[in-house]
GUTI-388389 format. One record per atom (N, C-alpha, C): residue number from 1; residue in one letter; y, x, z. Coordinates in steps of 0.2 Angstrom, whole numbers, padded with zeros to 4 digits, always signed. Example, Ala and Ser with C-alpha at 12.3 -4.5 7.8 and 13.67 -1.06 7.14 Angstrom:
REC/1/A/-0028/+0066/+0039
REC/1/A/-0022/+0062/+0039
REC/1/A/-0016/+0066/+0039
REC/2/S/-0011/+0064/+0035
REC/2/S/-0005/+0068/+0036
REC/2/S/+0000/+0064/+0039
***
This chain:
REC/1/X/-0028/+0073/+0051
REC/1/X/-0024/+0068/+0051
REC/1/X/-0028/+0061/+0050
REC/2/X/-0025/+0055/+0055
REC/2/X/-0029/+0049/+0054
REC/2/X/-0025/+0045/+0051
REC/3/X/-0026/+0042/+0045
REC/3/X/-0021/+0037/+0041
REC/3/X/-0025/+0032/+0039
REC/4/X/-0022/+0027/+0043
REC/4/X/-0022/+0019/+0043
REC/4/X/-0022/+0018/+0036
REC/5/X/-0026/+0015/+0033
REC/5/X/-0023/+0014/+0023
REC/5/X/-0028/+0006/+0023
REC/6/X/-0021/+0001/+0018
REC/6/X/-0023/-0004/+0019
REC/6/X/-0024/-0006/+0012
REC/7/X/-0029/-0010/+0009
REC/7/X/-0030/-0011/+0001
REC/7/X/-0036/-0004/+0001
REC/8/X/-0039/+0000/+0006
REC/8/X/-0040/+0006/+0005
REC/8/X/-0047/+0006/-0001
REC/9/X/-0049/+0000/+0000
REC/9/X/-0057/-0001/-0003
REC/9/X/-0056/+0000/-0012
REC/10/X/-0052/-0001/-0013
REC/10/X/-0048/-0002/-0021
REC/10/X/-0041/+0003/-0025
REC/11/X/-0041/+0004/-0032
REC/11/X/-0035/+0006/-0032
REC/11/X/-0034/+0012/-0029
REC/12/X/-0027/+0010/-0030
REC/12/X/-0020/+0017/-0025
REC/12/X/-0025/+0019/-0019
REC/13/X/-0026/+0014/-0013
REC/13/X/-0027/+0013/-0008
REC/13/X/-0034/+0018/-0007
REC/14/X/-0039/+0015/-0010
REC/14/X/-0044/+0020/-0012
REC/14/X/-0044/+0028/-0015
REC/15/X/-0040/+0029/-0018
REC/15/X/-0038/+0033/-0020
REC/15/X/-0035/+0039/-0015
REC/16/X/-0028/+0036/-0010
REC/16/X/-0027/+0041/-0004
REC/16/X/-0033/+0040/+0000
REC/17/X/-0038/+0037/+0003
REC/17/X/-0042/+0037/+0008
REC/17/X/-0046/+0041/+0006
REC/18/X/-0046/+0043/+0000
REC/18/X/-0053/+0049/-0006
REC/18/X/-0047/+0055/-0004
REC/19/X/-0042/+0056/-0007
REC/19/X/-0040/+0061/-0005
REC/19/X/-0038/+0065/+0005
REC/20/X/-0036/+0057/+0007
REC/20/X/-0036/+0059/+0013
REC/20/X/-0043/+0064/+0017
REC/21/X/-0050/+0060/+0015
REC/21/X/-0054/+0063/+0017
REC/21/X/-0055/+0069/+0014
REC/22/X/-0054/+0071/+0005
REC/22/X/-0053/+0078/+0003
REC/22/X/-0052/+0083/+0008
REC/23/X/-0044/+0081/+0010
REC/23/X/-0039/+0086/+0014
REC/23/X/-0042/+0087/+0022
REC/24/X/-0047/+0085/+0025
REC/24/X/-0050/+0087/+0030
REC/24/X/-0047/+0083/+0035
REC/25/X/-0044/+0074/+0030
REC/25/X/-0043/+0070/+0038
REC/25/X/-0046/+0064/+0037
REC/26/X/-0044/+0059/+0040
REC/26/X/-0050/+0051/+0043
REC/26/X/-0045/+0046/+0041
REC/27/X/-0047/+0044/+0035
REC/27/X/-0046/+0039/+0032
REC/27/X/-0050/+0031/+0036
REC/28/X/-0043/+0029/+0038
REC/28/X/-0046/+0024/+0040
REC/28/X/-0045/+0014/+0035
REC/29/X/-0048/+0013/+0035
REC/29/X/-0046/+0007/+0029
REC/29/X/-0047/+0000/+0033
REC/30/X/-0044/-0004/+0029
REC/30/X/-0042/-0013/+0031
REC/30/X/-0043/-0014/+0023
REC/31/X/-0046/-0017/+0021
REC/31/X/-0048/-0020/+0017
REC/31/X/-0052/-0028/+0015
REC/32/X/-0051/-0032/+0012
REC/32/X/-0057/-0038/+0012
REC/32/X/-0064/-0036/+0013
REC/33/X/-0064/-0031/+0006
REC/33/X/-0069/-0029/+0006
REC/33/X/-0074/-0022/+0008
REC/34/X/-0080/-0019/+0012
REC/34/X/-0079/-0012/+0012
REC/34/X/-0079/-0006/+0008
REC/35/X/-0076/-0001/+0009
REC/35/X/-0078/+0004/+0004
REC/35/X/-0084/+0007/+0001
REC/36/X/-0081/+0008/-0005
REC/36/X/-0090/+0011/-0007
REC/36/X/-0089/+0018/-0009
REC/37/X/-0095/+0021/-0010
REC/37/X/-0093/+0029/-0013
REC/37/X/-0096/+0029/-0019
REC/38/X/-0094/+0034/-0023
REC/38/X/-0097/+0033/-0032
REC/38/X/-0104/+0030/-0031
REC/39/X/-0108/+0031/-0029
REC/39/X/-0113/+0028/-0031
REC/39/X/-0114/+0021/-0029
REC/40/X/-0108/+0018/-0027
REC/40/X/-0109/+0009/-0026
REC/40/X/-0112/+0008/-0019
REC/41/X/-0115/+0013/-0013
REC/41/X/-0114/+0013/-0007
REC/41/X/-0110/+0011/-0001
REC/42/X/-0112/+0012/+0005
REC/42/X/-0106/+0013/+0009
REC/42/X/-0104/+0019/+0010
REC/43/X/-0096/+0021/+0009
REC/43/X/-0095/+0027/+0010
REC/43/X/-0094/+0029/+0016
REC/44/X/-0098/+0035/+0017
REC/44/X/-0098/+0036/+0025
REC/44/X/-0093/+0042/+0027
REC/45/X/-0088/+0043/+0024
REC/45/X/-0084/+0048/+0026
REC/45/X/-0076/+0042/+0027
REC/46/X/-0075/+0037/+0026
REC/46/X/-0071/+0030/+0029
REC/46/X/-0073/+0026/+0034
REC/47/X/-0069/+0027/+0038
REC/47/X/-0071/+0020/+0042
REC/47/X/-0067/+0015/+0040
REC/48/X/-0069/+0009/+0043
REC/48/X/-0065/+0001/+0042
REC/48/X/-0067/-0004/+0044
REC/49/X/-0063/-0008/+0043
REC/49/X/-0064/-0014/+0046
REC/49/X/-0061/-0021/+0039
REC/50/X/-0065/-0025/+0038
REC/50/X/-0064/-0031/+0034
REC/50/X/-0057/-0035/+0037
REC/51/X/-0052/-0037/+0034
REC/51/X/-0048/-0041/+0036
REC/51/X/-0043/-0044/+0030
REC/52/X/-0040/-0049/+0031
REC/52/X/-0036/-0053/+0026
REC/52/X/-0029/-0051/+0029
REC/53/X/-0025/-0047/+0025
REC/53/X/-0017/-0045/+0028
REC/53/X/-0014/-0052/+0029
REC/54/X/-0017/-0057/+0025
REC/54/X/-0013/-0065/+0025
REC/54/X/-0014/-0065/+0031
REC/55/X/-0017/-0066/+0035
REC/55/X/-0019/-0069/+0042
REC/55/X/-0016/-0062/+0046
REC/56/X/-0012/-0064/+0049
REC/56/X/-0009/-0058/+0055
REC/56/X/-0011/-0056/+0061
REC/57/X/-0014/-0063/+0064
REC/57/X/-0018/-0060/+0070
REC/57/X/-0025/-0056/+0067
REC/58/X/-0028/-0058/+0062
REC/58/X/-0035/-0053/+0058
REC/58/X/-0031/-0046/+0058
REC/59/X/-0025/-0044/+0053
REC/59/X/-0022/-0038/+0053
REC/59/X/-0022/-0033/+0058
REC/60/X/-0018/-0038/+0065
REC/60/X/-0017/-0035/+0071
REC/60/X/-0021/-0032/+0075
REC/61/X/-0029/-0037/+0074
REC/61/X/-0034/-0033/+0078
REC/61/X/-0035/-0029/+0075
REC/62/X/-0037/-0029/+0067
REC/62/X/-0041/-0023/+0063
REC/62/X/-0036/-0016/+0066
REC/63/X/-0031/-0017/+0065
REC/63/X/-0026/-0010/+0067
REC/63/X/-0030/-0007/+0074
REC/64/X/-0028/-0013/+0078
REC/64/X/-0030/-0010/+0086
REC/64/X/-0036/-0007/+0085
REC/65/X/-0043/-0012/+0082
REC/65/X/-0049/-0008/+0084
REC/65/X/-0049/-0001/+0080
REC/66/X/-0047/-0001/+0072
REC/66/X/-0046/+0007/+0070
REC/66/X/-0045/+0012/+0075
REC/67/X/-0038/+0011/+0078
REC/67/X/-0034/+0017/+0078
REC/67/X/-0037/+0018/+0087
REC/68/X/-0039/+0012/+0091
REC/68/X/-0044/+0013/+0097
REC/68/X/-0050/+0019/+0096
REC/69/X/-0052/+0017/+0091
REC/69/X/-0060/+0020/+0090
REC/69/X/-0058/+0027/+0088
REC/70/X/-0051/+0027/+0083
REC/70/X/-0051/+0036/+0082
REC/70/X/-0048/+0040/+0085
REC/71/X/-0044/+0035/+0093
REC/71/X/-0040/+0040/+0098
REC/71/X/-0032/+0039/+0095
REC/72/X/-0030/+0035/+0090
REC/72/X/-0023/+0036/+0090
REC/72/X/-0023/+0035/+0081
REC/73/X/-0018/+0035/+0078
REC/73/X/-0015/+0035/+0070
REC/73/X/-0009/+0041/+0070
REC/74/X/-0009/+0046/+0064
REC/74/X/-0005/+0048/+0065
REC/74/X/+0001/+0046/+0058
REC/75/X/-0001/+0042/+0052
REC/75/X/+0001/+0038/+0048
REC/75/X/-0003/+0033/+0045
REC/76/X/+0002/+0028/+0042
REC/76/X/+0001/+0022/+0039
REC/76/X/+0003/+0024/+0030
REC/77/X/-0003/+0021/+0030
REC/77/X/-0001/+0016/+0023
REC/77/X/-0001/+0011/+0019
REC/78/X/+0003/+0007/+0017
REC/78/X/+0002/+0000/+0016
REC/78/X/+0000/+0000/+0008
REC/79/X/-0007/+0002/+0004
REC/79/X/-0005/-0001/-0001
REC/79/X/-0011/-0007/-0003
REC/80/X/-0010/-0010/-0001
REC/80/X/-0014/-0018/-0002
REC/80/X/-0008/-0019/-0004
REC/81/X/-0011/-0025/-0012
REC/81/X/-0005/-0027/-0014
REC/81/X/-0008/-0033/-0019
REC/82/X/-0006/-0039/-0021
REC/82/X/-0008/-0045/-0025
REC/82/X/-0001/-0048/-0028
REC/83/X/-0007/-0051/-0033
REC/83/X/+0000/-0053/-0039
REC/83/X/-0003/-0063/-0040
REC/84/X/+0000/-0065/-0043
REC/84/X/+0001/-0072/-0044
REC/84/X/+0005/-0075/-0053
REC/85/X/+0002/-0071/-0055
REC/85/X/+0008/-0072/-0064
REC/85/X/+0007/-0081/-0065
REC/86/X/+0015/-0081/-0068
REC/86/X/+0015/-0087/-0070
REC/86/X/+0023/-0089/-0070
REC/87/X/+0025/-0093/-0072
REC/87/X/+0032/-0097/-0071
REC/87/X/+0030/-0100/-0063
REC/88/X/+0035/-0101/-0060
REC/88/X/+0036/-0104/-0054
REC/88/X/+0033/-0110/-0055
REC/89/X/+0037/-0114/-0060
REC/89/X/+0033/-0123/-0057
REC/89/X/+0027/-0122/-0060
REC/90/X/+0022/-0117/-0062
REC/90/X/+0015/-0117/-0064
REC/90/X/+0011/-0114/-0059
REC/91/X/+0014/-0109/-0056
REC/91/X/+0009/-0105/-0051
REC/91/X/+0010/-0111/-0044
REC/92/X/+0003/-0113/-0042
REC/92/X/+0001/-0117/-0035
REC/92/X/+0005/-0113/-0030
REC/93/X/+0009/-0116/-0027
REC/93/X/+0010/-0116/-0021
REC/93/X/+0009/-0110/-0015
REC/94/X/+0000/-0112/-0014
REC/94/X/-0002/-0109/-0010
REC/94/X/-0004/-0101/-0014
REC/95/X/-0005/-0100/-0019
REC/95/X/-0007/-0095/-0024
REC/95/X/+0000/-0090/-0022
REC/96/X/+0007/-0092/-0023
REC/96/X/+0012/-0089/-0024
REC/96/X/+0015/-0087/-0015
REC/97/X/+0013/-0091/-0012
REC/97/X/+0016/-0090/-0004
REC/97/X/+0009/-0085/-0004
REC/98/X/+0006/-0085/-0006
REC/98/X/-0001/-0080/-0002
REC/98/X/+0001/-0072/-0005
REC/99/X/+0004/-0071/-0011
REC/99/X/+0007/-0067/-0010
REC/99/X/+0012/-0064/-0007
REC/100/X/+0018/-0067/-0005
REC/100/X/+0023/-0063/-0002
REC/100/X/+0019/-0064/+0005
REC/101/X/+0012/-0063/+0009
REC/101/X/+0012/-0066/+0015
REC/101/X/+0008/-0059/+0015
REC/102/X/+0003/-0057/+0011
REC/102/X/-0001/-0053/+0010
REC/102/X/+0005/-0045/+0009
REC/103/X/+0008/-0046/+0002
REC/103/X/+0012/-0038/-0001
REC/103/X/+0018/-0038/+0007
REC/104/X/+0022/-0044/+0006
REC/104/X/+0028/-0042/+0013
REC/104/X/+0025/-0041/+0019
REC/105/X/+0025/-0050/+0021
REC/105/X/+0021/-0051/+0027
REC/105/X/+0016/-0047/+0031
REC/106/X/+0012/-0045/+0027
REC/106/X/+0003/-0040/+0029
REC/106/X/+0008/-0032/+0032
REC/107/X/+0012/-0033/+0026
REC/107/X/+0016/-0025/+0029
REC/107/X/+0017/-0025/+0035
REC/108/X/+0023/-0029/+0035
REC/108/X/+0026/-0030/+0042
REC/108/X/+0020/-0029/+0047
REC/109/X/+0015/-0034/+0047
REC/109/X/+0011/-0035/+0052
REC/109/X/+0009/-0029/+0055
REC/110/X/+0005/-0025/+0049
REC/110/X/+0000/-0019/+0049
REC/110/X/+0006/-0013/+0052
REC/111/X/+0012/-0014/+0052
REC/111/X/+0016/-0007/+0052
REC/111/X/+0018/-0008/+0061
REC/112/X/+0021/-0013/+0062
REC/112/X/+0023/-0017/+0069
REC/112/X/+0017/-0016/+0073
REC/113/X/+0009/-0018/+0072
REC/113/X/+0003/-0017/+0075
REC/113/X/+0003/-0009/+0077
REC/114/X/+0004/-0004/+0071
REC/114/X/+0003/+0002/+0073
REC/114/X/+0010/+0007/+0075
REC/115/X/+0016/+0004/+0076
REC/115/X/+0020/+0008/+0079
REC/115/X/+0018/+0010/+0087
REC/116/X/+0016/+0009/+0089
REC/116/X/+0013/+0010/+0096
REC/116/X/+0008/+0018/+0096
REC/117/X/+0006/+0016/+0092
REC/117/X/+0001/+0022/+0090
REC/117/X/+0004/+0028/+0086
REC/118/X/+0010/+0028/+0082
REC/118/X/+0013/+0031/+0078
REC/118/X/+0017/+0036/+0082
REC/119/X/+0019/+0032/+0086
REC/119/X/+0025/+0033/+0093
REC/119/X/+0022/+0039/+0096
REC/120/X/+0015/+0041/+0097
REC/120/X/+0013/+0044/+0101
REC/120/X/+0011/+0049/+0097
REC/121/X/+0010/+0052/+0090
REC/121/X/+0008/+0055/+0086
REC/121/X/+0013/+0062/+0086
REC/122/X/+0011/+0068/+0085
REC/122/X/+0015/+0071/+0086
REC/122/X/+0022/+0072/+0080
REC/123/X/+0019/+0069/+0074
REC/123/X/+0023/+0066/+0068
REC/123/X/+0022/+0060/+0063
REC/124/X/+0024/+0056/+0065
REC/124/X/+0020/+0047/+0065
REC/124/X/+0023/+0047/+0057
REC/125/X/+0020/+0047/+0052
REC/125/X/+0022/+0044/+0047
REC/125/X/+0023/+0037/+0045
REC/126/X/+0023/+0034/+0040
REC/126/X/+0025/+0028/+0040
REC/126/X/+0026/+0028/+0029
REC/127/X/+0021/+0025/+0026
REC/127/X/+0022/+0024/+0019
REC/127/X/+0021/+0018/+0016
REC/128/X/+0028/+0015/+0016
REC/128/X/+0027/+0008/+0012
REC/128/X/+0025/+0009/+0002
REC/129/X/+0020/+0001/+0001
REC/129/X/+0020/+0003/-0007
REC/129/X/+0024/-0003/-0010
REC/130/X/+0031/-0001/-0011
REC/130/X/+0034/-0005/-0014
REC/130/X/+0032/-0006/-0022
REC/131/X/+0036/-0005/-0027
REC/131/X/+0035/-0007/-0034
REC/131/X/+0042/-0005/-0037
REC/132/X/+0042/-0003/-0044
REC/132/X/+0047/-0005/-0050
REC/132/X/+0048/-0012/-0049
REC/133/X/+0045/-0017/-0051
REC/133/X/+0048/-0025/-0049
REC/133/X/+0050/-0027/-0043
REC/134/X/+0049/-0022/-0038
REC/134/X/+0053/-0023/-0031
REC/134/X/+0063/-0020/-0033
REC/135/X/+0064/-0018/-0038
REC/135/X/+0068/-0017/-0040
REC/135/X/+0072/-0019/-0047
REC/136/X/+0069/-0021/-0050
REC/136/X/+0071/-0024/-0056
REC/136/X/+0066/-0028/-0059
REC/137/X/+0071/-0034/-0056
REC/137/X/+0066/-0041/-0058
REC/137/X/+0063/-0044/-0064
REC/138/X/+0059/-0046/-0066
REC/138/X/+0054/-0049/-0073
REC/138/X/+0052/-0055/-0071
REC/139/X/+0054/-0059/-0078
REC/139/X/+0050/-0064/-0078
REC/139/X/+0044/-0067/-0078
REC/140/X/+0042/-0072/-0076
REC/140/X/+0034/-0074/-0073
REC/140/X/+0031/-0071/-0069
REC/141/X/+0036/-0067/-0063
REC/141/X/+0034/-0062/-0057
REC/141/X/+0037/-0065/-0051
REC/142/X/+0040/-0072/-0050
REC/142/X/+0044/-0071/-0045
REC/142/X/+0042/-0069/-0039
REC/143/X/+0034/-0072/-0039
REC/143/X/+0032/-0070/-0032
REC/143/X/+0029/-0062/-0029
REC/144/X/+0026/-0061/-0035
REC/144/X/+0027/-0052/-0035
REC/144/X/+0034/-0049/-0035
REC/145/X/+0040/-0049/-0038
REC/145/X/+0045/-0049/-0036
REC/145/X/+0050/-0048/-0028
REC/146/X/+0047/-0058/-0026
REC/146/X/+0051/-0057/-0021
REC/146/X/+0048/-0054/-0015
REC/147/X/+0039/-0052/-0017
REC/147/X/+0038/-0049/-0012
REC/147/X/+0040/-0039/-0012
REC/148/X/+0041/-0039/-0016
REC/148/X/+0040/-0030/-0018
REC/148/X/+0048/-0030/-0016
REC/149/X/+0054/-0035/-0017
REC/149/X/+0060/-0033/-0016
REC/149/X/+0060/-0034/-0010
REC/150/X/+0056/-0038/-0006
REC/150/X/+0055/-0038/+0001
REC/150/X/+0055/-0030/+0005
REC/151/X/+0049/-0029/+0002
REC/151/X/+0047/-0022/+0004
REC/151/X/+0051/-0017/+0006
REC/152/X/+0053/-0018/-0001
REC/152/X/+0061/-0012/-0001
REC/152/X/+0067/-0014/+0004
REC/153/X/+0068/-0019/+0007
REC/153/X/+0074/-0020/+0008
REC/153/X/+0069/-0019/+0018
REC/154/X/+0066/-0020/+0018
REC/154/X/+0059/-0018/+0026
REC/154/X/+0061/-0012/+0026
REC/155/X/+0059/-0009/+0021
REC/155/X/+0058/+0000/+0022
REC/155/X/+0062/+0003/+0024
REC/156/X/+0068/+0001/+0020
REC/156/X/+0075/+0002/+0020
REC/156/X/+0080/+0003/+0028
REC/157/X/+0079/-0004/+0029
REC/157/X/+0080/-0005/+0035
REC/157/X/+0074/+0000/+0041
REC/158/X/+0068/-0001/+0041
REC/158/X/+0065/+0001/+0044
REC/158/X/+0065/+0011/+0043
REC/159/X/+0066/+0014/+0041
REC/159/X/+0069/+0020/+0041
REC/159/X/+0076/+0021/+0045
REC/160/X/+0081/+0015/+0045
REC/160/X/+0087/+0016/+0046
REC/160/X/+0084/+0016/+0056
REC/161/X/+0080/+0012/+0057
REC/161/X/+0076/+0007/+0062
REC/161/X/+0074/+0015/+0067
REC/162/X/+0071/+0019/+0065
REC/162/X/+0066/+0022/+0066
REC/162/X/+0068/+0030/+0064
REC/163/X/+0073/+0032/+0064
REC/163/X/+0077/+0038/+0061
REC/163/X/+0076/+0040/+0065
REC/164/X/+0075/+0048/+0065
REC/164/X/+0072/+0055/+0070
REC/164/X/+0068/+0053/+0076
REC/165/X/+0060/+0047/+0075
REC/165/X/+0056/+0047/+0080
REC/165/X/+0048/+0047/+0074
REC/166/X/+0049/+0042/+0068
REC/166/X/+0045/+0041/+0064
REC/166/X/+0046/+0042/+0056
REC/167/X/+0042/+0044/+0054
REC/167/X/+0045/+0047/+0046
REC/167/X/+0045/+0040/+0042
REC/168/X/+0047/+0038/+0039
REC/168/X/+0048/+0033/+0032
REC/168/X/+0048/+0034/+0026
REC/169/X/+0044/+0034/+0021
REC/169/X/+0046/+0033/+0015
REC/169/X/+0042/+0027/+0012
REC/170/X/+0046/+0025/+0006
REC/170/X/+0046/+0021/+0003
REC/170/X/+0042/+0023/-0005
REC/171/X/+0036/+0022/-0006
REC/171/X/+0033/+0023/-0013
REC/171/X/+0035/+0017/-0019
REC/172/X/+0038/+0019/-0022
REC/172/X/+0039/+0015/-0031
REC/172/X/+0034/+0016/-0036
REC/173/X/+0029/+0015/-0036
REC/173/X/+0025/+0017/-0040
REC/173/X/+0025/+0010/-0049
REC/174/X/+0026/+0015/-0054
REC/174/X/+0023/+0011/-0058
REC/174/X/+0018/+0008/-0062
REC/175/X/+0016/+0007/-0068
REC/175/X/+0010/+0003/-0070
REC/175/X/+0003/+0009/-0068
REC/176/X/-0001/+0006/-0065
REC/176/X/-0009/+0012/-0063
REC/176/X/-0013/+0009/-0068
REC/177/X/-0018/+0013/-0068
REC/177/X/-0027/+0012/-0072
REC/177/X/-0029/+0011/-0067
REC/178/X/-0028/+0003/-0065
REC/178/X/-0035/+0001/-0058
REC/178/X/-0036/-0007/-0061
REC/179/X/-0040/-0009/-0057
REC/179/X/-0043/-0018/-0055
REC/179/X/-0036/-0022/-0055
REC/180/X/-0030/-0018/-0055
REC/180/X/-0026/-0023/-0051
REC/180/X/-0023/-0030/-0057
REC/181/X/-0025/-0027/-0064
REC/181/X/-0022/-0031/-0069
REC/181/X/-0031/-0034/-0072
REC/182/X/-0034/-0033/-0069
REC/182/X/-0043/-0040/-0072
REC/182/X/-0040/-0047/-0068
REC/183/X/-0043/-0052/-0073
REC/183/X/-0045/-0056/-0073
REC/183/X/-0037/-0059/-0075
REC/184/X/-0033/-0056/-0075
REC/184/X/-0026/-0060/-0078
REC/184/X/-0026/-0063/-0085
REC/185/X/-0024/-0069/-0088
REC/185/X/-0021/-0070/-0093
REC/185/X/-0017/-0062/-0098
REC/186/X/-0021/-0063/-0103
REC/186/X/-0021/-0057/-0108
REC/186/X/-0013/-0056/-0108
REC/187/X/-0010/-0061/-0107
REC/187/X/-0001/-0059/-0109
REC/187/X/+0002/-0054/-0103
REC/188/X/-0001/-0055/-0097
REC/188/X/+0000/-0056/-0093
REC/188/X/-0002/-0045/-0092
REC/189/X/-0006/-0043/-0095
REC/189/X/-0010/-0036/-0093
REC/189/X/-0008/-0032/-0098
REC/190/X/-0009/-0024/-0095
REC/190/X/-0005/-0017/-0101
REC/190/X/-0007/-0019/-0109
REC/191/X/-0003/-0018/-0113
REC/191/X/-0008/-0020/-0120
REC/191/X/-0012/-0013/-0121
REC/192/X/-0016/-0012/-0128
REC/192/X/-0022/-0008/-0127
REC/192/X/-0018/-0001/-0128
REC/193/X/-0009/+0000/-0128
REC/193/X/-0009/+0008/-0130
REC/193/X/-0004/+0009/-0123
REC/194/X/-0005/+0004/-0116
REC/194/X/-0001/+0006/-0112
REC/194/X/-0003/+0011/-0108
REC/195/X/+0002/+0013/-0106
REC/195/X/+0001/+0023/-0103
REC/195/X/+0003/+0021/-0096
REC/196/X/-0002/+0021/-0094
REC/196/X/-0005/+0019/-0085
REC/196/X/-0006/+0026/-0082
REC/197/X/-0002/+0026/-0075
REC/197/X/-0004/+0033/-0072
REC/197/X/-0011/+0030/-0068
REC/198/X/-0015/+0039/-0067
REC/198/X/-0023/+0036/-0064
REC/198/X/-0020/+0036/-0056
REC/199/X/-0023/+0031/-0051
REC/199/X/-0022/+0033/-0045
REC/199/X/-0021/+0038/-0040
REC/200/X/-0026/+0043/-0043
REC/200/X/-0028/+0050/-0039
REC/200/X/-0022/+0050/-0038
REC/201/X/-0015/+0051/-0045
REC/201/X/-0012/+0058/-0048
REC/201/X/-0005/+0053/-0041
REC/202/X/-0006/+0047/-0041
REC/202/X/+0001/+0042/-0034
REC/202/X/-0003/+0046/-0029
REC/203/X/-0008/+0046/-0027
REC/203/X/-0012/+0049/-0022
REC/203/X/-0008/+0053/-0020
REC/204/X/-0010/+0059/-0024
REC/204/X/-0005/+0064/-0023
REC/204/X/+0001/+0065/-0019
REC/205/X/+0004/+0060/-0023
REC/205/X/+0012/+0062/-0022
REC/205/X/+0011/+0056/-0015
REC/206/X/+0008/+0052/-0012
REC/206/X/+0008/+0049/-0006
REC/206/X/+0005/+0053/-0003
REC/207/X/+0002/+0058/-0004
REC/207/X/+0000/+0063/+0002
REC/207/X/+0004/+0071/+0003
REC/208/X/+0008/+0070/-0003
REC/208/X/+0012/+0076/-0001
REC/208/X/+0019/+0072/+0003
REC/209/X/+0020/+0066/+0002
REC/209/X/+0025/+0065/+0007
REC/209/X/+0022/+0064/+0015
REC/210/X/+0016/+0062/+0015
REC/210/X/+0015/+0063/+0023
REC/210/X/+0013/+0070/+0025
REC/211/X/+0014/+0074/+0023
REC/211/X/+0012/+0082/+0023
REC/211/X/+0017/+0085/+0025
REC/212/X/+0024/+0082/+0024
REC/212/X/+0029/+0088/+0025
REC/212/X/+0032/+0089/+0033
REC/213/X/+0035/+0095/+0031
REC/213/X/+0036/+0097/+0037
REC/213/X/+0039/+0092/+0043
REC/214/X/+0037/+0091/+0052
REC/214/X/+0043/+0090/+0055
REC/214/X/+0049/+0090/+0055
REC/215/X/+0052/+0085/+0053
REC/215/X/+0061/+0083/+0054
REC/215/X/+0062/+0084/+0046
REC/216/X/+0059/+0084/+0041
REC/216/X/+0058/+0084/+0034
REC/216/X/+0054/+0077/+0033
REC/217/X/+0060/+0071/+0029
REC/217/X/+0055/+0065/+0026
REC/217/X/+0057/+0064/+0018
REC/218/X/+0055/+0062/+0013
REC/218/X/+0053/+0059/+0008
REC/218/X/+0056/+0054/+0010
REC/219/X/+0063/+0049/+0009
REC/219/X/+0063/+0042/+0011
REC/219/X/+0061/+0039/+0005
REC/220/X/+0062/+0041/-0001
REC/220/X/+0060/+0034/-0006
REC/220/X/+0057/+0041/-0014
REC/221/X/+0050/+0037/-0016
REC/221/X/+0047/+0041/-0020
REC/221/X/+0045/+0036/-0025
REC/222/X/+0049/+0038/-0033
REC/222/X/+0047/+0036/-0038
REC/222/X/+0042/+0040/-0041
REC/223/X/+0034/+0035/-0041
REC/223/X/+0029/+0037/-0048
REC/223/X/+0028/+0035/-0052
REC/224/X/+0031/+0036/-0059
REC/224/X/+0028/+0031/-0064
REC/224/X/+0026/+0033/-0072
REC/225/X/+0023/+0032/-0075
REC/225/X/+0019/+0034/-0082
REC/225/X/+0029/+0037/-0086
REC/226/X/+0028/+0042/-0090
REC/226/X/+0032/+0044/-0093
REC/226/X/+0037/+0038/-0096
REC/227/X/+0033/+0033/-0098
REC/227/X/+0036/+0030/-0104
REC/227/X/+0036/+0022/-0100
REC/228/X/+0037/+0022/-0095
REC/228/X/+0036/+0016/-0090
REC/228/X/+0042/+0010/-0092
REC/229/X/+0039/+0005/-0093
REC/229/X/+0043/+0000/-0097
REC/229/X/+0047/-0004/-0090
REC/230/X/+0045/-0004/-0086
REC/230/X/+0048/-0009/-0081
REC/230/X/+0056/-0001/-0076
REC/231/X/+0055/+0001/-0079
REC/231/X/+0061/+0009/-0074
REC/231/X/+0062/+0013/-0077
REC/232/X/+0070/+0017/-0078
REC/232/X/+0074/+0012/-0076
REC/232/X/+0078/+0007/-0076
***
């Protein structure tokens, strides 16, 4: 299986591209940065290509050359994802549009680029990373918010969009143990007894939803720590 996975150098993202290649298939990644393997090298079982999901025309080609070079995609992954904490009238402008351009906008971009490919796949998957906050709103989130409610209302529709030609589901995942909460204002990040799922274990379950059978989809999949403060 070839699965497109964007954020894949990090995180969630890295996390299905390590399981994906486990499973005997080609992880392919879109990331700023490229991937590395435990020892801080390059990992040679990922391919990839550098690109900013903000910039669409950068997203659009990365998709092309990947899925050129490996003969086709048989699923996507969107989980590239950024936050911007703060009240509205304090978070800059540009800080706050750059995420819904990246978690929404980059989606759209990366999914539209690859339905051509998908189209042709004997079973084209298709796995958006939405959020708990894409569903139930927090304060000093708006732009993570409106980008994660964005998501879901995309998937949503884009499953109605796409019914019995390409699979859909929708991933909700809750708080993870990754980079994604460094460098934030301490209020801002899990305190020191929060119960974070590890990424492998979301992996998982985003790979058991591109795993099932033809004419069987997984539309919408909650993961989240037991004790998850933001669901239900």
């Amino acid at each position: 299986m070839k699965v497109l996975i964007t954020g894949g150098a990090s995180g969630l993202g890295r996390a299905v591209a390590h399981r994906v290649a486990d499973d005997g298939g080609i992880p392919l990644v879109i990331d700023r940065h490229p991937p590395k393997s435990e020892d801080g090298g390059p990992d040679p079982r990922v391919k990839h290509m550098q690109a900013d999901l903000a910039d669409r025309h950068c997203a659009e080609r990365a998709v092309h050359c990947l899925a050129r070079d490996a003969g086709g995609l048989d699923a996507v992954v969107t989980a590239a994802g950024i936050d911007a904490c703060g009240r509205l009238a304090d978070v800059p402008a540009e800080d706050w549009e750059r995420v819904v351009q990246v978690n929404l906008l980059g989606t759209a971009a990366v999914v539209r680029a690859a339905l051509p490919y998908l189209e042709h796949a004997p079973d084209g998957r298709i796995v958006t990373c939405a959020s708990t906050l894409g569903v139930k709103a927090l304060g000093d989130a708006t732009a993570y918010c409106a980008s994660k409610f964005g998501v879901v209302g995309f998937t949503r529709a884009l499953a109605a969009e796409l019914a019995g030609h390409i699979g859909v589901t929708m991933l909700v995942p809750g708080g993870m143990d990754t980079a994604f909460f460094d460098g934030r204002d301490e209020r801002y990040r899990p305190g020191p007894g929060a119960q974070l799922n590890r990424p492998e274990d979301v992996a998982a379950a985003v790979v058991y939803a591109l795993s099932q059978p033809a004419g069987c989809e997984i539309r919408e999949l909650v993961v989240c720590p037991s004790r998850e403060p933001s669901w239900p």
